[in-house]
VOPAGU-2260 file (C-alpha; in pm, 1 decimal, decimal comma):
REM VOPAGU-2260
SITE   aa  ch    i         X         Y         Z
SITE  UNK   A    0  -20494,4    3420,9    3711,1
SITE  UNK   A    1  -20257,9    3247,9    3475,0
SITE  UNK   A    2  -20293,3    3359,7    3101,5
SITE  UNK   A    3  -20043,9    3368,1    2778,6
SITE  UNK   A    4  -20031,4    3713,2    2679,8
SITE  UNK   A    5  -19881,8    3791,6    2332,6
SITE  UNK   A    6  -20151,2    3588,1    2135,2
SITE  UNK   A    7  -20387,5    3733,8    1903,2
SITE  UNK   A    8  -20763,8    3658,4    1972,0
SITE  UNK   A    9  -20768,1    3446,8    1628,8
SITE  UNK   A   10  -20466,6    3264,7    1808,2
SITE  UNK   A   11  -20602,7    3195,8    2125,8
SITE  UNK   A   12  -20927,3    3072,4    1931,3
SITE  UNK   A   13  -20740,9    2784,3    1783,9
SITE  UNK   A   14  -20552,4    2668,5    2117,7
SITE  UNK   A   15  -20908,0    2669,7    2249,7
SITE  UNK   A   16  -20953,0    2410,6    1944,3
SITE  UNK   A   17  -20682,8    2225,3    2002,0
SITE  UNK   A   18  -20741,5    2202,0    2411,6
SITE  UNK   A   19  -20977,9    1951,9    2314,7
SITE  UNK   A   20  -20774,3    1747,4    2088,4
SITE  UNK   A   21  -20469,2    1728,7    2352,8
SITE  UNK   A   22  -20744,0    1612,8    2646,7
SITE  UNK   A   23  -20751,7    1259,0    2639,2
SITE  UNK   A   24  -20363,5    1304,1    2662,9
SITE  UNK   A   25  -20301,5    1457,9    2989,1
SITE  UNK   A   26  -20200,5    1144,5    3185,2
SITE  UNK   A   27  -19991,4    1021,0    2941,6
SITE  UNK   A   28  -19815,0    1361,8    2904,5
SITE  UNK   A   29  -19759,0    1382,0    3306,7
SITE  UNK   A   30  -19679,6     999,9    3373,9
SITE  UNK   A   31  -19364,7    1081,2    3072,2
SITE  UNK   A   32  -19284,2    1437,9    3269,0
SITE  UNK   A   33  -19296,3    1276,1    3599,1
SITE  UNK   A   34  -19029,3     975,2    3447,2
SITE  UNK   A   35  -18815,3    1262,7    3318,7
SITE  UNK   A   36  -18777,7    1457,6    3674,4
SITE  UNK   A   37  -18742,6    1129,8    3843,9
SITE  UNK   A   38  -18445,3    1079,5    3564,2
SITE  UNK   A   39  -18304,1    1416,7    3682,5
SITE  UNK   A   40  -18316,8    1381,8    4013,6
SITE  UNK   A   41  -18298,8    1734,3    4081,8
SITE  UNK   A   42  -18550,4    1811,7    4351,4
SITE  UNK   A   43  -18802,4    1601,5    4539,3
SITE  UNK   A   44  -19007,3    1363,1    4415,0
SITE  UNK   A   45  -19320,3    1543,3    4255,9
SITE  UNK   A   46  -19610,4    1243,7    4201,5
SITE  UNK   A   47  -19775,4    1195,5    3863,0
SITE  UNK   A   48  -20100,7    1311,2    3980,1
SITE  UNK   A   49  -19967,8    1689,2    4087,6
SITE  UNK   A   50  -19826,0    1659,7    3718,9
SITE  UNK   A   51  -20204,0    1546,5    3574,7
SITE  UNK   A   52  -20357,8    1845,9    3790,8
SITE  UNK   A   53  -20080,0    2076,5    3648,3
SITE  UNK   A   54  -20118,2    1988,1    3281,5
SITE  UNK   A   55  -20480,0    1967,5    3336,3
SITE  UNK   A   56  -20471,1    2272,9    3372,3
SITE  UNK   A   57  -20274,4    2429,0    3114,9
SITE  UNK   A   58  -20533,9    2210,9    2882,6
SITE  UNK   A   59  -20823,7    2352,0    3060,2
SITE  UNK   A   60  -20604,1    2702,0    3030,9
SITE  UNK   A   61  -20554,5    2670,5    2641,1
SITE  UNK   A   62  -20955,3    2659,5    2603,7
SITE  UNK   A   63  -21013,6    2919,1    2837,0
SITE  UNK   A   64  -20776,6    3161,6    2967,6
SITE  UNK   A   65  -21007,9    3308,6    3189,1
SITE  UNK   A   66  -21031,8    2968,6    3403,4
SITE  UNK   A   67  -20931,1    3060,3    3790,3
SITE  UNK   A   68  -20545,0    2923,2    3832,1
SITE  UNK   A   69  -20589,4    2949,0    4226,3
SITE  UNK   A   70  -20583,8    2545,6    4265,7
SITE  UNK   A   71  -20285,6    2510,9    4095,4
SITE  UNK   A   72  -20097,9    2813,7    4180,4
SITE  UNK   A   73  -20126,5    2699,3    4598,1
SITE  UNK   A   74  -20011,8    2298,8    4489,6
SITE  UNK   A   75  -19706,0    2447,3    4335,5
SITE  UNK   A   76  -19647,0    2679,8    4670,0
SITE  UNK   A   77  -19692,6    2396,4    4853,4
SITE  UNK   A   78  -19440,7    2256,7    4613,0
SITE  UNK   A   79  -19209,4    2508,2    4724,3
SITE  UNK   A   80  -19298,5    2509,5    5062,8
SITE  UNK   A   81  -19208,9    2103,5    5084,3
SITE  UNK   A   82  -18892,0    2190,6    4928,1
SITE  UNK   A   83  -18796,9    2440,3    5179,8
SITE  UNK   A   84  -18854,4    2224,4    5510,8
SITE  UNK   A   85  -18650,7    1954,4    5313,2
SITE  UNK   A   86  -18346,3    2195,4    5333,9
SITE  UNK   A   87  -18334,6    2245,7    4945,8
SITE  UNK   A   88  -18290,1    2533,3    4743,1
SITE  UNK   A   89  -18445,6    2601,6    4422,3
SITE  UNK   A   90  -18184,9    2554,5    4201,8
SITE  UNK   A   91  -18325,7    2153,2    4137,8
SITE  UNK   A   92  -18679,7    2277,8    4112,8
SITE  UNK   A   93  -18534,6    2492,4    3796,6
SITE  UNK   A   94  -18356,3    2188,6    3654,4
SITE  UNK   A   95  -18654,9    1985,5    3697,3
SITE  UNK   A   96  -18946,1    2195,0    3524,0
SITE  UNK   A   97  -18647,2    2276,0    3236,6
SITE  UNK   A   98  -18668,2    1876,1    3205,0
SITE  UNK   A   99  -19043,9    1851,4    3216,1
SITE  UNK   A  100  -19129,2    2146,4    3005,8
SITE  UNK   A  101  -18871,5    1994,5    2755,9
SITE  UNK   A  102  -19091,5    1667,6    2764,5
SITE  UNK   A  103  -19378,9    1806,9    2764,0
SITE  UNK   A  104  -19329,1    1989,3    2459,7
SITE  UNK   A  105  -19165,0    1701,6    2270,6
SITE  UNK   A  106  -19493,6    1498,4    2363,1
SITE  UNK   A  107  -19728,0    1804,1    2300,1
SITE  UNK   A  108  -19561,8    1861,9    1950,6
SITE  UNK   A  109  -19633,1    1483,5    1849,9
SITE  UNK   A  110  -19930,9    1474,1    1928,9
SITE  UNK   A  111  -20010,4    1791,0    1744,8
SITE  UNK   A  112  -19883,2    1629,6    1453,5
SITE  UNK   A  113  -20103,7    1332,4    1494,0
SITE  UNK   A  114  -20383,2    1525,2    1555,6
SITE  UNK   A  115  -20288,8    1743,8    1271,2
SITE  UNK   A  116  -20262,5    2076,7    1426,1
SITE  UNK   A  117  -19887,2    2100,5    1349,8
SITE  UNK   A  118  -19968,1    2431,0    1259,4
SITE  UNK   A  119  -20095,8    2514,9    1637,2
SITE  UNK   A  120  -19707,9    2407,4    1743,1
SITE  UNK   A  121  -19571,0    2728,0    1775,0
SITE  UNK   A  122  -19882,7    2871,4    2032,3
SITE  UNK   A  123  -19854,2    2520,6    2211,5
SITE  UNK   A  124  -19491,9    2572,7    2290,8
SITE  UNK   A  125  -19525,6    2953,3    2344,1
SITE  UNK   A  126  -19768,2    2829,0    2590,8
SITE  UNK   A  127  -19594,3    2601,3    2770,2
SITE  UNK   A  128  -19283,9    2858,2    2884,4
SITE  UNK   A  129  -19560,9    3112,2    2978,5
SITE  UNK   A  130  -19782,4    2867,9    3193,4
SITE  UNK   A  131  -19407,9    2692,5    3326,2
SITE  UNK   A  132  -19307,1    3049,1    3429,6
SITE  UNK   A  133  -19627,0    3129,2    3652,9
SITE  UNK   A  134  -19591,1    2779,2    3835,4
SITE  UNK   A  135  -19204,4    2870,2    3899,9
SITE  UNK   A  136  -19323,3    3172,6    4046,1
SITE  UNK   A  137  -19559,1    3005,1    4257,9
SITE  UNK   A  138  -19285,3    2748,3    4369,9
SITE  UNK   A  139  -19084,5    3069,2    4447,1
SITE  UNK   A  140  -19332,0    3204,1    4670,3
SITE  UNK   A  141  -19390,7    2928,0    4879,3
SITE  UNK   A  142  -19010,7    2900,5    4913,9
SITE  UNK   A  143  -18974,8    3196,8    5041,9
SITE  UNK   A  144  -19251,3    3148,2    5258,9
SITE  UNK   A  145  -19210,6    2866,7    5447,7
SITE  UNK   A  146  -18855,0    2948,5    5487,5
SITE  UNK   A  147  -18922,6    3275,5    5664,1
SITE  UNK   A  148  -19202,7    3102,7    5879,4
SITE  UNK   A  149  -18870,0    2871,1    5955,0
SITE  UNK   A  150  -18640,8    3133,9    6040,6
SITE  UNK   A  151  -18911,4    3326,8    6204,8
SITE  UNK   A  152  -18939,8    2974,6    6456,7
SITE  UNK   A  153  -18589,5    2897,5    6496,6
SITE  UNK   A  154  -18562,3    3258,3    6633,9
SITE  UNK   A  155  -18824,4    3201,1    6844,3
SITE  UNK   A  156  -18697,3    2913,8    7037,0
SITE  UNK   A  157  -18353,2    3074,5    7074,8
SITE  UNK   A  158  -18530,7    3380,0    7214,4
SITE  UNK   A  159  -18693,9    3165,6    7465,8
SITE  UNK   A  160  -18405,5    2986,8    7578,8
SITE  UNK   A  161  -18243,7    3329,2    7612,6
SITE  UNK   A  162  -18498,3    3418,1    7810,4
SITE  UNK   A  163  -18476,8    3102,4    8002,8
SITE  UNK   A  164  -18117,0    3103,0    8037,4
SITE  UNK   A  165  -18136,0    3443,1    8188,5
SITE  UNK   A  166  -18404,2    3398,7    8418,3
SITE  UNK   A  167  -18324,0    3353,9    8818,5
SITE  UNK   A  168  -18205,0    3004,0    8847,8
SITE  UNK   A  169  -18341,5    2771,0    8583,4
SITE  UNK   A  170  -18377,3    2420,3    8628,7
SITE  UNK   A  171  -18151,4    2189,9    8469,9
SITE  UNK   A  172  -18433,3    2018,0    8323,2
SITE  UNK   A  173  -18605,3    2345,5    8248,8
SITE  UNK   A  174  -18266,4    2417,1    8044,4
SITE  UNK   A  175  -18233,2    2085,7    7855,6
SITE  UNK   A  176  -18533,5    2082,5    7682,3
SITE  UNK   A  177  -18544,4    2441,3    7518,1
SITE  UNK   A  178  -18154,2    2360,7    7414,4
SITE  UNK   A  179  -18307,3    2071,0    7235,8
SITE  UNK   A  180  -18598,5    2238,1    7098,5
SITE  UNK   A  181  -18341,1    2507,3    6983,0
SITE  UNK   A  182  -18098,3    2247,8    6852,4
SITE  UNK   A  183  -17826,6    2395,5    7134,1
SITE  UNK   A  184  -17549,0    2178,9    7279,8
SITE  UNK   A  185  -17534,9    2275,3    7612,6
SITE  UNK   A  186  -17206,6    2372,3    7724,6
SITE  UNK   A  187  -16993,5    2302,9    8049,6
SITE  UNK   A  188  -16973,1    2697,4    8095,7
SITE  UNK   A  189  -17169,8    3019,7    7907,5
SITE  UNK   A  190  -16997,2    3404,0    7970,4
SITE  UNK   A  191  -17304,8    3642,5    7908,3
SITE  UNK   A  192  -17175,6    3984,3    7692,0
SITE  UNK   A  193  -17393,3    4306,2    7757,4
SITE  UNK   A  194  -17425,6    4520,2    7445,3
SITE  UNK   A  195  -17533,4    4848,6    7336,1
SITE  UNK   A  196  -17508,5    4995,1    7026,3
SITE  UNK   A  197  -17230,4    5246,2    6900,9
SITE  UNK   A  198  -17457,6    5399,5    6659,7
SITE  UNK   A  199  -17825,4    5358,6    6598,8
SITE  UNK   A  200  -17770,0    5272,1    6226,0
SITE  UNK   A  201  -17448,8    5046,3    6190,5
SITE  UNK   A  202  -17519,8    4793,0    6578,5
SITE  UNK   A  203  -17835,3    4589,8    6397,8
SITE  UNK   A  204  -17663,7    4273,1    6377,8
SITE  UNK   A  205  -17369,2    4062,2    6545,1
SITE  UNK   A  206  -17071,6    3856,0    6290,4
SITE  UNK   A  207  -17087,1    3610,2    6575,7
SITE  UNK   A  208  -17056,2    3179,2    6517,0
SITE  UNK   A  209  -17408,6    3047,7    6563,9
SITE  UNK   A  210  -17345,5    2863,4    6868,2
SITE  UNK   A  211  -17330,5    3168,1    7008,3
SITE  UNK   A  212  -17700,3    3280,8    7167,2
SITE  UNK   A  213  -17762,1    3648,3    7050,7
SITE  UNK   A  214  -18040,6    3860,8    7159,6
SITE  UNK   A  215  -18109,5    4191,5    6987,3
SITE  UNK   A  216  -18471,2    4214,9    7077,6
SITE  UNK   A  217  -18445,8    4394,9    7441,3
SITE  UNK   A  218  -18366,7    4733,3    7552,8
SITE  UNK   A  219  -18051,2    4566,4    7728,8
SITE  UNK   A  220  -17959,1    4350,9    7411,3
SITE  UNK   A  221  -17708,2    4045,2    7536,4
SITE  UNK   A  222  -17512,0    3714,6    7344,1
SITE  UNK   A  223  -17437,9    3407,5    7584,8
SITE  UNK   A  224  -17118,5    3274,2    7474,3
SITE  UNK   A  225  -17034,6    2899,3    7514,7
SITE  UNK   A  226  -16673,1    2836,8    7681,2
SITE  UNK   A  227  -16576,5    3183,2    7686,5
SITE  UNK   A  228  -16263,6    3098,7    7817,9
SITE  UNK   A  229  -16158,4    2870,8    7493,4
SITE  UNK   A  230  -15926,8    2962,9    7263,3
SITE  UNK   A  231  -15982,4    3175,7    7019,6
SITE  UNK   A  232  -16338,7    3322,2    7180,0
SITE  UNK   A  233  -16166,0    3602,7    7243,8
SITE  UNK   A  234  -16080,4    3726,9    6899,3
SITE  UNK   A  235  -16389,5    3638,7    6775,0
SITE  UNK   A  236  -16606,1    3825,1    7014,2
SITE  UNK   A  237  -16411,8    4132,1    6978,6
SITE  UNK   A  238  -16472,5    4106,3    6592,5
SITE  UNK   A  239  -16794,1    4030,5    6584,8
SITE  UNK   A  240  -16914,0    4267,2    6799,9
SITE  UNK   A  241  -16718,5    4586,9    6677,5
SITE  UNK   A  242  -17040,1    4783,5    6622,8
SITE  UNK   A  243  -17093,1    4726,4    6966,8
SITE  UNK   A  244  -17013,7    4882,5    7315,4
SITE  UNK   A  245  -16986,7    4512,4    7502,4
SITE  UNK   A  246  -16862,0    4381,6    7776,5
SITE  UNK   A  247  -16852,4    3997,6    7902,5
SITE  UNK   A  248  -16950,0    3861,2    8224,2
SITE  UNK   A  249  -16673,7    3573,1    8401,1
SITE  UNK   A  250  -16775,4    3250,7    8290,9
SITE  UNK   A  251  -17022,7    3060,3    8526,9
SITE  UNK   A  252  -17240,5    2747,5    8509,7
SITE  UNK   A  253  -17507,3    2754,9    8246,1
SITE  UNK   A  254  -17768,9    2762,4    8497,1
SITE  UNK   A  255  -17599,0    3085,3    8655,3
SITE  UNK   A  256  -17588,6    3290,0    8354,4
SITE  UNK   A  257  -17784,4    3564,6    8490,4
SITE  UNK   A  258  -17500,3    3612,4    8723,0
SITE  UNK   A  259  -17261,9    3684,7    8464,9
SITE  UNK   A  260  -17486,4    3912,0    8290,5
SITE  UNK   A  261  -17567,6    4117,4    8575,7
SITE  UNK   A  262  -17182,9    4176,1    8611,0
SITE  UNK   A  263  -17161,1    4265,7    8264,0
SITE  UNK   A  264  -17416,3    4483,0    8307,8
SITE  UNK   A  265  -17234,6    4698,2    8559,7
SITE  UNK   A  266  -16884,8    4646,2    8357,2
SITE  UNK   A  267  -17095,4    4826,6    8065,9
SITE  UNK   A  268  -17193,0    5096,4    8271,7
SITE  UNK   A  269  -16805,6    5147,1    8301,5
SITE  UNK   A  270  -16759,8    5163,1    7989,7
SITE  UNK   A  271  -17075,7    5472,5    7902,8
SITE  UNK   A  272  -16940,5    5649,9    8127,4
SITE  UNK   A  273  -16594,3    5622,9    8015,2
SITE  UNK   A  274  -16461,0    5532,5    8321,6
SITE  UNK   A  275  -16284,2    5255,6    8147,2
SITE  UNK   A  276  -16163,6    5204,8    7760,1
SITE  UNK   A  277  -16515,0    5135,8    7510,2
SITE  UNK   A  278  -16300,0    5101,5    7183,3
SITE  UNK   A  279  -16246,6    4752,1    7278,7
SITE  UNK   A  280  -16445,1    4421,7    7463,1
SITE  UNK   A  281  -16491,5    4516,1    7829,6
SITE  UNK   A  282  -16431,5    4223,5    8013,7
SITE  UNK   A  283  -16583,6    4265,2    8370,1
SITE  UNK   A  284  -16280,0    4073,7    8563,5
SITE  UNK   A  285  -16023,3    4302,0    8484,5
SITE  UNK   A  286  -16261,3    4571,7    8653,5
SITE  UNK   A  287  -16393,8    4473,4    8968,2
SITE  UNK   A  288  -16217,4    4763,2    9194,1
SITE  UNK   A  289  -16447,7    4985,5    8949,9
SITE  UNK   A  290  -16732,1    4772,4    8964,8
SITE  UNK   A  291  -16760,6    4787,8    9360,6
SITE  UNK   A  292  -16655,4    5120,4    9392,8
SITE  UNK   A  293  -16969,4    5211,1    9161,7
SITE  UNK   A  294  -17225,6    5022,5    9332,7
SITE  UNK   A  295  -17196,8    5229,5    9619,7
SITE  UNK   A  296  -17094,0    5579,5    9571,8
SITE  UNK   A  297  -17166,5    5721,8    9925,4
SITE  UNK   A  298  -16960,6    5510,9   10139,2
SITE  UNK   A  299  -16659,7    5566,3    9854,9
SITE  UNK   A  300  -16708,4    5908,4    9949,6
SITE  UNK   A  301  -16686,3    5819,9   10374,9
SITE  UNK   A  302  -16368,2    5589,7   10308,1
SITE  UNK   A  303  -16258,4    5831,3   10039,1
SITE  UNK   A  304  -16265,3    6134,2   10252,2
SITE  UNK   A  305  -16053,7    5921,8   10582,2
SITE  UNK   A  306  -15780,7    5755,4   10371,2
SITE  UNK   A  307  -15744,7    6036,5   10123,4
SITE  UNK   A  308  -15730,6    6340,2   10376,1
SITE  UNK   A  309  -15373,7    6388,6   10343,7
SITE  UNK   A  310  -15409,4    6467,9    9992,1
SITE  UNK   A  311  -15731,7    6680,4    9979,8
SITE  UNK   A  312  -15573,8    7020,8   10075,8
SITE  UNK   A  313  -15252,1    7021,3    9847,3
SITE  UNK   A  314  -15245,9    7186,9    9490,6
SITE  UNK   A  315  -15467,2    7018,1    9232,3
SITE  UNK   A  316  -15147,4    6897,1    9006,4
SITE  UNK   A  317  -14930,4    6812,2    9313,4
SITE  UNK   A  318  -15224,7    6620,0    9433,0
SITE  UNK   A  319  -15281,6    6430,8    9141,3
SITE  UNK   A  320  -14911,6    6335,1    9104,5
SITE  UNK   A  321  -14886,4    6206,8    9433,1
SITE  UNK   A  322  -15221,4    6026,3    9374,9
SITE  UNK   A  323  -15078,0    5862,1    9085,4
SITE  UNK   A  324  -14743,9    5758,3    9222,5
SITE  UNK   A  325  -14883,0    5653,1    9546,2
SITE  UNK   A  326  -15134,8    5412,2    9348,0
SITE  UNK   A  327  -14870,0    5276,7    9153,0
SITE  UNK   A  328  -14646,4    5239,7    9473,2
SITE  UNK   A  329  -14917,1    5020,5    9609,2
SITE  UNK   A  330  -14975,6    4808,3    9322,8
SITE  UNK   A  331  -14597,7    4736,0    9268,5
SITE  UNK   A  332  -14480,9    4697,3    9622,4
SITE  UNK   A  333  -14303,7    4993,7    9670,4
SITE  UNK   A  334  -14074,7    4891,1    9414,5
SITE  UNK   A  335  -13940,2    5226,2    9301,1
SITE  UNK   A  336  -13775,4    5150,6    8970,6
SITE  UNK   A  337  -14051,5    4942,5    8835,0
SITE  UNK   A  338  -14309,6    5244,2    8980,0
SITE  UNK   A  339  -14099,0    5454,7    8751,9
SITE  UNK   A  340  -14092,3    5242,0    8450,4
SITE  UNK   A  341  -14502,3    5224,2    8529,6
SITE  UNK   A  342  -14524,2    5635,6    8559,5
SITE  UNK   A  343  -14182,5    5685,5    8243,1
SITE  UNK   A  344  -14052,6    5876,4    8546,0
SITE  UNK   A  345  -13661,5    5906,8    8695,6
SITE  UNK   A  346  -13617,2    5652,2    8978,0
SITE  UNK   A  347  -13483,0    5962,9    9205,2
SITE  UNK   A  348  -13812,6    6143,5    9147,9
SITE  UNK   A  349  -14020,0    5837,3    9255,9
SITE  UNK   A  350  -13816,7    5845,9    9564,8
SITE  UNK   A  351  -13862,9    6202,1    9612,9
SITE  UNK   A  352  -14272,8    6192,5    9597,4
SITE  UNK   A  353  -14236,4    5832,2    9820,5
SITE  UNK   A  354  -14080,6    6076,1   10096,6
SITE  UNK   A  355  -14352,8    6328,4   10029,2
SITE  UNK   A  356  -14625,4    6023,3   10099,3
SITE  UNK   A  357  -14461,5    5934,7   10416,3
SITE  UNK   A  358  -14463,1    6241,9   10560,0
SITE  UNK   A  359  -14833,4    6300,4   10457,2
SITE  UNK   A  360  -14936,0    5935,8   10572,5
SITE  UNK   A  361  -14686,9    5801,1   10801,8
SITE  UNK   A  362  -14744,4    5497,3   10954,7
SITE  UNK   A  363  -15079,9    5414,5   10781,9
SITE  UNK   A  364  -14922,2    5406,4   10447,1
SITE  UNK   A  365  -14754,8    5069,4   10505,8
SITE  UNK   A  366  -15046,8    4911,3   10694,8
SITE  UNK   A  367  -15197,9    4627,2   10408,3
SITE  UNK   A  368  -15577,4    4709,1   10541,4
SITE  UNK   A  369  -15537,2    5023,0   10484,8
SITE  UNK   A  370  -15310,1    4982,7   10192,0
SITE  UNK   A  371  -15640,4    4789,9   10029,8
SITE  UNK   A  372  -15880,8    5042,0   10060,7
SITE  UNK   A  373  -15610,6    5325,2    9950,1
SITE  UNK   A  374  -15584,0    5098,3    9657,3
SITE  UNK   A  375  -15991,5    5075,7    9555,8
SITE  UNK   A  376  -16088,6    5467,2    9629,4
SITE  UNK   A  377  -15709,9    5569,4    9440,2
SITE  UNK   A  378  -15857,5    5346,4    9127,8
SITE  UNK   A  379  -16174,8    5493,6    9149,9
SITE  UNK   A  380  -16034,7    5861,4    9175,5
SITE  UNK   A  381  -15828,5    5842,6    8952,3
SITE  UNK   A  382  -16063,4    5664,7    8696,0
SITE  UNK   A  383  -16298,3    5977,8    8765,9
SITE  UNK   A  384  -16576,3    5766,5    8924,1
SITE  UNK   A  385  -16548,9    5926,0    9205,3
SITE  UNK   A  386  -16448,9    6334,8    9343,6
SITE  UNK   A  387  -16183,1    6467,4    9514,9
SITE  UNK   A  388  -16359,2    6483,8    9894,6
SITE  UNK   A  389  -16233,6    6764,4   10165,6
């Protein structure tokens, strides 16, 4: 209900008098309002006869300010409602009740005077600011409203074409229409990043650009990134997503997405169990001895325990040493001087251990098949994903 507190009951007695003097008035009064919004141009256009129900009102209001406001209270939420699809703040609502209330109280005041209730001025005006506040709080409302119901729907479409995108093999058709329904250009290529928070309290929100597709509602939360491969992507997933454990899938087709988030699923897992480095993106590429060696633990252990027999039975550190040297051997050709810049070892001592390796391997160690899987259970070892076999 919409009263004017502050007024005494002999005061609200005479604006109950002179409600029925301003009457006849009311059209006159909005039809000059209306002209002086239109003037201002401030907001949308707001038709006469919303301005007659609205001053109306306040007459009907000045002779009883019991009268139910409810009609006029849900036109000026719809007000602000309108306002809010249109893309519009509120700023030119404020501008244009400051140039109707200033109207209305110009034309109020002379026809006060002609009625001769000068005296009544004061409580008119008074009035005027209290009734003008309650409809700007109205306005407000509906603002507010309708522009969470907006946000609330524009969330919902992304989340479907998330869900979409993500799904086993979309159509392309399929994928075109929630893009347009979610106002997303559809890129050539989309890298999907698997999150998880670093702390329940700070990871509720990503500082990512908007094109980017970010889903925080699952267990599993994920963001599909457009042309991850683009300059500059790079950067700005690693600082949006500091609050985040994540790691990106390759890049793939848009209708493949689920592939790359199913890899950067598993180059997460990495990255929990601190088999590789968390403090920064994950990116699953750079990982896929890992990734494989992961996915099937028990015949690691079966190749493990044939290629790495030579080492099992030496002395933990010796073992590890050699382990270490003899990965770094395979991954720079047996190059000993750029093995010992790898290892900030002497060149002589890389030697030394490559003698040691021969002996234990012979043969075998220069053969490339078995160089390869030397190579993938060496990584895993030494990454801790897998044990030391015997």
């Amino acid at each position: 209900m919409v009263g004017f507190p502050g007024l005494s009951e002999g005061g609200s007695r005479r604006l109950a008098e002179t409600a029925a003097a301003l009457r006849p008035f009311v059209r006159e009064v909005a039809a000059e309002a209306a002209g002086r919004i239109e003037e201002a141009g401030a907001c949308g256009p707001i038709h006469s006869s919303v301005l007659v129900c609205m001053i109306g009102h306040f007459v009907d209001l000045l002779e009883d300010q019991e009268r139910s406001s409810e009609v006029v209270l849900r036109l000026a939420r719809r007000i602000g409602e309108g306002e809010a699809r249109e893309g519009r703040g509120l700023a030119g609502w404020h501008e244009a009740v400051r140039s109707g209330v200033t109207s209305a109280i110009i034309r109020l005041g002379e026809l006060a005077g002609q009625a001769g209730l000068t005296r009544e001025l004061g409580h008119i005006t008074q009035a005027v600011f209290s009734y003008a506040d309650h409809i700007t709080e109205a306005v407000v409302q509906g603002h507010l409203e309708a522009g969470g119901r907006a946000v609330h729907e524009a969330d919902r479409v992304r989340h479907e074409l998330v869900e979409l995108l993500l799904s086993s093999d979309p159509s392309a058709t399929a994928v075109a229409a929630a893009a347009g329904r979610a106002h997303w250009t559809i890129p050539e290529t989309v890298a999907v990043a698997a999150l998880y928070p670093r702390s329940e309290t700070t990871a509720t929100r990503t500082m990512l650009p908007p094109e980017v597709l970010v889903d925080l509602r699952p267990a599993q939360p994920v963001a599909i990134v457009p042309d991850a491969d683009g300059p500059g992507r790079r950067h700005q997933l690693e600082t949006g997503l500091h609050d985040w454990v994540a790691a990106v899938g390759p890049s793939v087709r848009v209708t493949r997405a689920s592939d790359s988030l199913r890899w950067a699923r598993q180059a997460l897992a990495l990255g929990r169990r601190n088999l590789v480095d968390s403090d920064k993106l994950i990116v699953a590429i750079d990982h896929v001895p890992l990734m494989l060696l992961t996915r099937e633990p028990e015949l690691v252990k079966i190749v493990e325990a044939r290629r790495l027999a030579p080492l099992a039975e030496l002395k933990p550190h010796l073992r590890d040493d050699l382990a270490r040297t003899l990965l770094s051997l395979i991954e720079h050709r047996f190059v000993a001087t750029a093995v010992a810049a790898d290892l900030l070892l002497h060149p002589q001592t890389v030697r030394y251990r490559l003698r040691r390796l021969e002996d234990l391997f012979g043969p075998a160690l220069y053969d490339p098949r078995q160089q390869l899987e030397l190579h993938l259970v060496l990584r895993g070892r030494l990454a801790g994903a897998t044990p030391w076999t015997s």
